[in-house]
N, C-alpha and C positions, 0 to 999 in steps of 0.2 A: 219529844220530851228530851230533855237534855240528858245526856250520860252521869252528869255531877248530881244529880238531881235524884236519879231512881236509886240511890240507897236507902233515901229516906223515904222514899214511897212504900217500898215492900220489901227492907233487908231482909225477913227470914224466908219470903219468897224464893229472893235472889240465893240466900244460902242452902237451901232444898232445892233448888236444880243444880247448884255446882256439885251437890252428893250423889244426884241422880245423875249428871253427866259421869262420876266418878265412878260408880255405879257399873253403867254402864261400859266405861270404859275397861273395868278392872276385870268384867264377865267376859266379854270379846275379846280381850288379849288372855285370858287366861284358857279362854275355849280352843284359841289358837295353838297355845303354848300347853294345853294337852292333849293336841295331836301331835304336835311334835314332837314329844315326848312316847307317845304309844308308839310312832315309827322308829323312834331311836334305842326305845326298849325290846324292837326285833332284829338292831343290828346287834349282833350277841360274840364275843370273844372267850371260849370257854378256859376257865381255871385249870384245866386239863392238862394244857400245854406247858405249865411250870409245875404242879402236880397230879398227875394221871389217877388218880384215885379219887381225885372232889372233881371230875369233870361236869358233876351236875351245877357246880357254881359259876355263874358265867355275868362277867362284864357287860354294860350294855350302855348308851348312850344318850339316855332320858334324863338321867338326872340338872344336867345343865340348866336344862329347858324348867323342872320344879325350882331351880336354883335361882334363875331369873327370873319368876311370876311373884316367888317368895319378897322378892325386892324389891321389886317395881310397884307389886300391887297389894304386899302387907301378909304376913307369914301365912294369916286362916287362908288366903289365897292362894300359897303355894303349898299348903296344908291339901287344899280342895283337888291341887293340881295334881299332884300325888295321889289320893284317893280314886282318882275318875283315870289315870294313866293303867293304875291298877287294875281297878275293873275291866277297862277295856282289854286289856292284856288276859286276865283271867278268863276273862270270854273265850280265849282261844285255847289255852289247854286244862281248866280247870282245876289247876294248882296253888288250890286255896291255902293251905298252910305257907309255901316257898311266897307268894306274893303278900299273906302278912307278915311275914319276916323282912319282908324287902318294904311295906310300907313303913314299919316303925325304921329300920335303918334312913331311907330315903329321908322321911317325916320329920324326924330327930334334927337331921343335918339339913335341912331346909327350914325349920323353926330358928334354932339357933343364929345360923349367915342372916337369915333375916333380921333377928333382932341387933344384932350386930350393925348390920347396915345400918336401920332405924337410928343409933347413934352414930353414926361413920359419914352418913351421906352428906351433912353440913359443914365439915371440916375438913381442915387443909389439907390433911397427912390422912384422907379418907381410904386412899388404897391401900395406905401400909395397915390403919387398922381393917380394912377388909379382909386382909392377908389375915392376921390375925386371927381373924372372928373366924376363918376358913378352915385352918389347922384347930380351933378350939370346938368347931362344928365337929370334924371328922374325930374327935377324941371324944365328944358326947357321944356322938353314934357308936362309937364301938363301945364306950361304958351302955348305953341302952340294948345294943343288938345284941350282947356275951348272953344276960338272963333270958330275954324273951327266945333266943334259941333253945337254950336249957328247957325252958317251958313248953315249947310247941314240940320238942324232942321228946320229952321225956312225958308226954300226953299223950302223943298220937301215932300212927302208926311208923313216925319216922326213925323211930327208936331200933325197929329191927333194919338200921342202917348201921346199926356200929353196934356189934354184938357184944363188947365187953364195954364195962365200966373205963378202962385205960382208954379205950379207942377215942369215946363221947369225949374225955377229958383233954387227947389232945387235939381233937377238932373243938373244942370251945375257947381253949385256952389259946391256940397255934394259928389253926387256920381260919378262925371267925374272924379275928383283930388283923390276918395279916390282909385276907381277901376285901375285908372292911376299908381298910386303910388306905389299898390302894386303889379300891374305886371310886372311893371318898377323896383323892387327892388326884384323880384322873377326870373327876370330873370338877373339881375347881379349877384345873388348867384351861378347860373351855368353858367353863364360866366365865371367869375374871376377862377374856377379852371380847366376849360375847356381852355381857354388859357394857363396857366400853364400846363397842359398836352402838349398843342401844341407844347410850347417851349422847356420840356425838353425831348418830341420826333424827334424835329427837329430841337434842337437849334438855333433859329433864333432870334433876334432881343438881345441878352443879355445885 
């Protein structure tokens, strides 16, 4: 049967398997892309070493990998990646409060760069607004991460970590946006050419 021929045979055929290739392809690389992600959230750089007092806050090297699934395969997917890096990680020390503060920060600034992309990927000047969307991500994230820390602080037993009212205020105020910031900006450095690899190994989205 001729090639020209089978659109009019069975277009929504044809268009239900290009979803289910789609499909498919967006589970596999994203199954990928959170394992990479659970090993790179074990390589850890503790907040310690610029301030010795928050050394329970520590740098890690997952996020990149939720940053790339977000764009490649559409935000609920790097939404999902994020979700499943988490569990896997909580599996090992059961630090259910510290890893959903680290999903909504991660979560935030992976929905966003995604949406972003979504408009960025067709256009000329797509890295300068990716640049963009990058610093407007890391600036959602810390408006999102300030309350949901307040919240899980000031619920659960992480409260008797900061025994006065002044302490909580300048760890929300100080150290949440600065520690936010710069791993939110540590980790678009190896995004941004970590997608460009992506693309000029698989030419996808030009």
């Amino acid at each position: 049967m001729e090639e020209g021929f089978f659109p009019y045979i069975s277009p929504d055929w044809r268009k239900g398997d290009i979803l289910k290739n789609n499909f498919t392809r967006n589970l596999t690389l994203s199954a990928i892309l959170s394992a990479l992600a659970f090993v790179g959230m074990l390589i850890q750089i503790s907040f310690g070493i610029v301030m010795p007092a928050y050394g329970f806050l520590k740098f890690d090297f997952s996020e990149a990998f939720c940053l790339i699934g977000g764009v490649v395969c559409g935000p609920l997917w790097g939404l999902a990646i994020v979700f499943v890096k988490t569990l896997l990680h909580l599996s090992l020390d059961g630090d259910w409060i510290g890893h959903s503060i680290n999903f909504f920060a991660v979560g935030s600034m992976t929905v966003v760069a995604s949406l972003f992309w979504l408009w960025a990927k067709n256009r000329s000047n797509k890295w300068l607004i990716m640049s963009f969307g990058l610093i407007t991500a890391v600036i959602v994230r810390i408006l999102v991460i300030v309350p949901i820390n307040w919240f899980f602080i000031t619920n659960t037993f992480y409260k008797t970590f900061f025994p006065t009212d002044e302490a909580l205020k300048v760890y929300l105020v100080t150290i949440v946006p600065t520690f936010n910031g710069i791993q939110g900006l540590f980790s678009s450095l190896i995004f941004m050419p970590l997608l460009g690899i992506y693309q000029s190994m698989f030419n996808k989205e030009k």
